[in-house]
C-alpha positions as CSV (number, residue, x, y, z in Angstrom):
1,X,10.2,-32.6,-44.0
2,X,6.8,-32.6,-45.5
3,X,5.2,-33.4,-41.8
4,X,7.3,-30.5,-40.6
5,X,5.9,-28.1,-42.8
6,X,2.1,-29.1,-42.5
7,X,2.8,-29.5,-38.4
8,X,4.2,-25.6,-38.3
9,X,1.5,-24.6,-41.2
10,X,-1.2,-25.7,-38.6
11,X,0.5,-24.2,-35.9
12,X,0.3,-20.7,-37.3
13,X,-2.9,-21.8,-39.1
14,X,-4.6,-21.8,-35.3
15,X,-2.8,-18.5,-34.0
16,X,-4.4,-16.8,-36.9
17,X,-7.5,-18.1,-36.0
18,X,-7.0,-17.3,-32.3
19,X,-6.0,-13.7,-33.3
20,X,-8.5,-13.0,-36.0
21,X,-11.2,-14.1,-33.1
22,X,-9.8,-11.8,-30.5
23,X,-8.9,-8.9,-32.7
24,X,-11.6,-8.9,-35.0
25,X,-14.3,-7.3,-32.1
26,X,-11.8,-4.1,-31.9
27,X,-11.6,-3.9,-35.6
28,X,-15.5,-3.9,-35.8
29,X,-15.6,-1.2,-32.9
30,X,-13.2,1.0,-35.0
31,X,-15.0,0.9,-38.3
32,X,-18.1,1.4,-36.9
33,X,-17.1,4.1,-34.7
34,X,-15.9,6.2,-38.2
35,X,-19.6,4.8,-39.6
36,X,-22.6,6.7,-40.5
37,X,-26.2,5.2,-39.1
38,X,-27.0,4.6,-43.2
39,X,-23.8,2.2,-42.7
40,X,-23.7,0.6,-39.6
41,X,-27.3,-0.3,-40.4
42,X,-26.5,-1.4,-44.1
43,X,-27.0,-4.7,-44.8
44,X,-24.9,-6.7,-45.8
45,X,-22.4,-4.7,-44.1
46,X,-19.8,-2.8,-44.7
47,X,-16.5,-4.0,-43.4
48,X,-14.7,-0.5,-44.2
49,X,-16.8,3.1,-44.1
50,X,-16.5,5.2,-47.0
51,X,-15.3,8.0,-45.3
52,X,-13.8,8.8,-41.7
53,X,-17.5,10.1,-40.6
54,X,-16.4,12.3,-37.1
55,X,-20.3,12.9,-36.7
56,X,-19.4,10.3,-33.9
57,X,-16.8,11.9,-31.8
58,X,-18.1,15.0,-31.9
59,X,-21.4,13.8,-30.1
60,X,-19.8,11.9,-27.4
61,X,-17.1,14.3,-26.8
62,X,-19.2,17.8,-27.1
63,X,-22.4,16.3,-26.3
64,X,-25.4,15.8,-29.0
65,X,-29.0,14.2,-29.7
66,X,-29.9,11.5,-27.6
67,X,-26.5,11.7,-25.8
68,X,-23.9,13.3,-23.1
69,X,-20.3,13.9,-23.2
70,X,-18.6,11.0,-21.6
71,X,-15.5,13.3,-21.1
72,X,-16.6,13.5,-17.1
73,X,-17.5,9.6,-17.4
74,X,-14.1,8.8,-18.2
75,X,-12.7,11.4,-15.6
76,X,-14.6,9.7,-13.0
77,X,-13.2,6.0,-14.5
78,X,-10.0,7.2,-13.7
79,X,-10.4,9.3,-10.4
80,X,-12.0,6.0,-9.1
81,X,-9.4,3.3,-10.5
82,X,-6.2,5.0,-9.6
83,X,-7.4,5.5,-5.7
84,X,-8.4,2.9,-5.4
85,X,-5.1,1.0,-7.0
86,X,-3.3,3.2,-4.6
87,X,-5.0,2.4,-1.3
88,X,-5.5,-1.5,-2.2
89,X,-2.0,-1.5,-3.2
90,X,-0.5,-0.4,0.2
91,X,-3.0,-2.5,2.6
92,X,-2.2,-5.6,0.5
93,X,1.4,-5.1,1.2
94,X,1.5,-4.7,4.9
95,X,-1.7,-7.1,5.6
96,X,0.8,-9.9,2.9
97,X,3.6,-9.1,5.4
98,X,1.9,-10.0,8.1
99,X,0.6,-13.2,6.6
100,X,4.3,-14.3,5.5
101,X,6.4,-12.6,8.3
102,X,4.7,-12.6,11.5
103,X,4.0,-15.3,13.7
104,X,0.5,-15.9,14.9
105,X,-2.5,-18.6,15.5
106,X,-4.9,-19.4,13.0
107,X,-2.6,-17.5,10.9
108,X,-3.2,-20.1,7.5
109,X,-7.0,-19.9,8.2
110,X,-7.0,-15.6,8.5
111,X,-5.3,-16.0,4.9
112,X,-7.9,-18.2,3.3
113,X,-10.6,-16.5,4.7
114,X,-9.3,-13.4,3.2
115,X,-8.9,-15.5,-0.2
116,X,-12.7,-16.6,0.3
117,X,-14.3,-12.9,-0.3
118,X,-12.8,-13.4,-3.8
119,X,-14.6,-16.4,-4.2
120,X,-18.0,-14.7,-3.0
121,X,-19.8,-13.9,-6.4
122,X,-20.5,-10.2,-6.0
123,X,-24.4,-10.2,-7.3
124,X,-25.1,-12.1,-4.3
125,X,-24.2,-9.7,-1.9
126,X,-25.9,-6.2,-4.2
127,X,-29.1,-6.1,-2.5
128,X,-27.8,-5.7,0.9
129,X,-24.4,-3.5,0.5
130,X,-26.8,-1.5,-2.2
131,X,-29.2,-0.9,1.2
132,X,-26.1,-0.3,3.3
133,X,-24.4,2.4,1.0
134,X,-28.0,4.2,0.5
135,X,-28.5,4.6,4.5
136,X,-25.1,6.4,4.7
137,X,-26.1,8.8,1.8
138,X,-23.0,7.5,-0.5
139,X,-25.3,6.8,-3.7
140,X,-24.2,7.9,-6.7
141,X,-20.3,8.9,-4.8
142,X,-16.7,8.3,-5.7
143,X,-16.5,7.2,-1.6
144,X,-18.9,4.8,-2.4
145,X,-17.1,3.2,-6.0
146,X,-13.8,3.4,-3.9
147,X,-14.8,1.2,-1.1
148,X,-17.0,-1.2,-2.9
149,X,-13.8,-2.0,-5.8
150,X,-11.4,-2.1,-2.4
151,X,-13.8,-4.7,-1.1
152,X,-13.8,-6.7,-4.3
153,X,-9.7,-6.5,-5.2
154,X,-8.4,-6.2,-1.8
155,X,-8.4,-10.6,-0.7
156,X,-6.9,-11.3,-4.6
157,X,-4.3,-9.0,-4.1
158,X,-3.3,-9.7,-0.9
159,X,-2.6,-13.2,-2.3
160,X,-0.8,-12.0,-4.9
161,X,2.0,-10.3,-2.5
162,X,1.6,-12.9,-0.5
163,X,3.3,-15.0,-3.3
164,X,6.0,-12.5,-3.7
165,X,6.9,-12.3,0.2
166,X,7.0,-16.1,0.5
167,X,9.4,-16.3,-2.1
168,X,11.8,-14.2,-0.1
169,X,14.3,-15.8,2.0
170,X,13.8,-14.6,5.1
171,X,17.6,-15.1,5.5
172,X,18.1,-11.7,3.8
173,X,15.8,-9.9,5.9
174,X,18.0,-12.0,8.7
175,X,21.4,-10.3,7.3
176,X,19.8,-6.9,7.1
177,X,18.8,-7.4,11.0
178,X,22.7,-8.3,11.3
179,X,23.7,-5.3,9.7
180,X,22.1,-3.1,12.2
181,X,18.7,-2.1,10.5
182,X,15.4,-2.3,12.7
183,X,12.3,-4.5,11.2
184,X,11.1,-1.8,9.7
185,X,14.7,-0.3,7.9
186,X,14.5,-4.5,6.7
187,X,11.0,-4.0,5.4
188,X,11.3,-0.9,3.8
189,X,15.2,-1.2,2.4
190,X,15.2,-4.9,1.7
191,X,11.5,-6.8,1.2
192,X,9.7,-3.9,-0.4
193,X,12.2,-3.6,-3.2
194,X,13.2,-7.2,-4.1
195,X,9.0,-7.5,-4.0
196,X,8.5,-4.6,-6.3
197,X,7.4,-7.0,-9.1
198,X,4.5,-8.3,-7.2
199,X,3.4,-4.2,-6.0
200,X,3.3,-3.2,-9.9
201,X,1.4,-6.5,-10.7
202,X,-0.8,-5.7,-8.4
203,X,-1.5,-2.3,-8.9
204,X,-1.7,-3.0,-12.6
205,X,-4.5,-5.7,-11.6
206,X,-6.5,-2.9,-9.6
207,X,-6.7,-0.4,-12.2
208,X,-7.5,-2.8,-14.6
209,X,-10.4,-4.3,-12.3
210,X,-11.8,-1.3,-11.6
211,X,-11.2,0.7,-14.8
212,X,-13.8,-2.0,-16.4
213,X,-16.5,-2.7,-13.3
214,X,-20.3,-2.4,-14.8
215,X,-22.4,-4.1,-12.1
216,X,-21.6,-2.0,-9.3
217,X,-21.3,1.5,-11.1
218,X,-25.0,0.6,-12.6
219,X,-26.5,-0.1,-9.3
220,X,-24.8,2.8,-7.2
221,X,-24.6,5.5,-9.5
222,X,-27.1,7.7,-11.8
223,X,-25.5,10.9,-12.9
224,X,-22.4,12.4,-10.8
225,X,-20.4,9.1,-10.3
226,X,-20.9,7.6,-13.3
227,X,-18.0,5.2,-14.8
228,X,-17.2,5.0,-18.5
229,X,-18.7,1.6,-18.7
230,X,-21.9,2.5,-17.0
231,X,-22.1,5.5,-19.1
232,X,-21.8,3.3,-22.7
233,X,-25.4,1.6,-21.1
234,X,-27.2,4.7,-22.3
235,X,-26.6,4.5,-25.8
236,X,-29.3,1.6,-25.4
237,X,-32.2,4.1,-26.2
238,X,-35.6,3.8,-26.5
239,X,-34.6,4.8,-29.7
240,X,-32.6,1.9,-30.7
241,X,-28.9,1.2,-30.1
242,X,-26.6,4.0,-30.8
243,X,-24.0,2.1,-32.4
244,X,-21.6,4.7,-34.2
245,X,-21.8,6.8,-30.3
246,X,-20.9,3.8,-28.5
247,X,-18.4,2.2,-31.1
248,X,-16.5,5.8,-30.8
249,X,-17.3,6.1,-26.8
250,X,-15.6,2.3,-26.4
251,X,-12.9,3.3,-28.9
252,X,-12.3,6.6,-27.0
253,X,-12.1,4.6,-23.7
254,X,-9.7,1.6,-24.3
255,X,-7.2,4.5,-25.4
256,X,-6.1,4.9,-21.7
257,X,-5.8,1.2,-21.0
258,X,-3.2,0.5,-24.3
259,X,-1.2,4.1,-22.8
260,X,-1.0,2.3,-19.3
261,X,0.2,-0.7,-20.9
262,X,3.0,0.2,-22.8
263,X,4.1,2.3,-20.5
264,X,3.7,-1.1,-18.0
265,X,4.8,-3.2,-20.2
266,X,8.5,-3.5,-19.0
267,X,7.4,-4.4,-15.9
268,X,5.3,-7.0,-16.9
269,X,7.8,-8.9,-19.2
270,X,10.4,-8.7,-16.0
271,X,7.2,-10.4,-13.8
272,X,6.6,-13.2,-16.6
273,X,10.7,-13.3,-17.2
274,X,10.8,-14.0,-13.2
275,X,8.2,-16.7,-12.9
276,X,9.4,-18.6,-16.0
277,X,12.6,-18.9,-14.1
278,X,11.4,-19.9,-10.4
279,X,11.9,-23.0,-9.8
């Protein structure tokens, strides 16, 4: 009984742990975004402000000293993440029905090489598509955000359907055929809804992605294009850091992400619910 206890006391003993280490970098991003500089500069610090100072808000929203409005930042974050989840979403689907329905040589190696641009670490490909994306006159464009995060989630989402459609017995698709419907009545009435999991993962996955890019958005865009994440560089002055603006610009910001969740969230339970039971 005693070895019980002490076994499930150190169980929760380490999620506490594990939680207090992942939650405790929002916590600090809250506080400090209700801070004063006097504060957030105090040492030793203070782990609660003594008032809800709005100074904060009201310079990253309205625009202040030192900074901008990042209300057309996070426009732009979102402009650029949704197309692009849109467009990604729709050629993974019909390049993963290809891979899993169609017949064809090389077929296995077409898929891996697709899987291989994920592999490619990015920074070793900036200098060139950088040179590339200037000569077309595309710096500092949504064009040019939208291509470069379709080039970077495109192979792992593909791969993703590709998981979903190979878990489909094609003997469905077969009866549909039976039944009278053309390939394309099967693929639109029968494989894109049993597959619908997969298509919300993935566009979930491409938001996401591209909702927190920094390396790109820094290198291809300066002042119309700019991404919420490329925006929060500048509050690295040569001032000092702007702690209380970025603490309230990064609190602002993850606001959209925890709406798109819940309102994902049944969605991704039913995806986890269906691979815990495959197999």
């Amino acid at each position: 009984m005693i070895k019980k206890i002490v076994k499930e006391g150190l169980f929760y003993l380490g999620i506490a742990i594990i939680l207090i280490y992942i939650l405790f970098p929002f916590y600090w991003m809250f506080t400090t975004a209700f801070k004063t500089p006097g504060e957030y500069f105090h040492y030793p610090p203070y782990f609660l402000p003594s008032k809800l100072y709005l100074g904060n808000f009201r310079k990253i929203l309205f625009g202040g000293e030192f900074v901008n409005s990042v209300v057309p930042n996070m426009i732009n974050s979102a402009i650029v993440a949704f197309i692009t989840a849109a467009l990604v979403t729709i050629m993974s689907i019909f390049a993963a029905f290809a891979l899993t329905r169609l017949r064809f040589k090389k077929r296995d190696d077409v898929a891996f090489f697709i899987l291989s641009q994920r592999i490619l670490p990015p920074v070793s490909i900036i200098i060139p598509y950088y040179i590339m994306i200037s000569r077309f006159g595309l710096l500092d464009t949504h064009i040019a955000l939208i291509l470069t995060y379709i080039l970077l989630n495109l192979p792992f989402s593909v791969w993703i359907l590709m998981s979903y459609f190979d878990d489909i017995p094609r003997a469905i698709e077969e009866a549909a055929w039976i039944d009278g419907c053309s390939h394309l009545q099967a693929f639109k009435n029968v494989l894109l809804p049993l597959a619908t999991p997969g298509i919300i993962v993935t566009m979930i996955f491409s938001i996401i992605s591209c909702y927190n890019e920094f390396m790109f958005a820094f290198i291809l865009t300066s002042t119309r294009a700019v991404t919420l994440p490329r925006a929060l560089s500048t509050f690295i002055t040569i001032q000092g850091t702007l702690w209380g603006e970025m603490s309230a610009a990064a609190f602002i910001g993850i606001l959209p992400v925890i709406a798109f969740a819940m309102i994902v969230q049944k969605h991704l339970v039913r995806v986890m619910t269906l691979g815990a039971l495959k197999g």
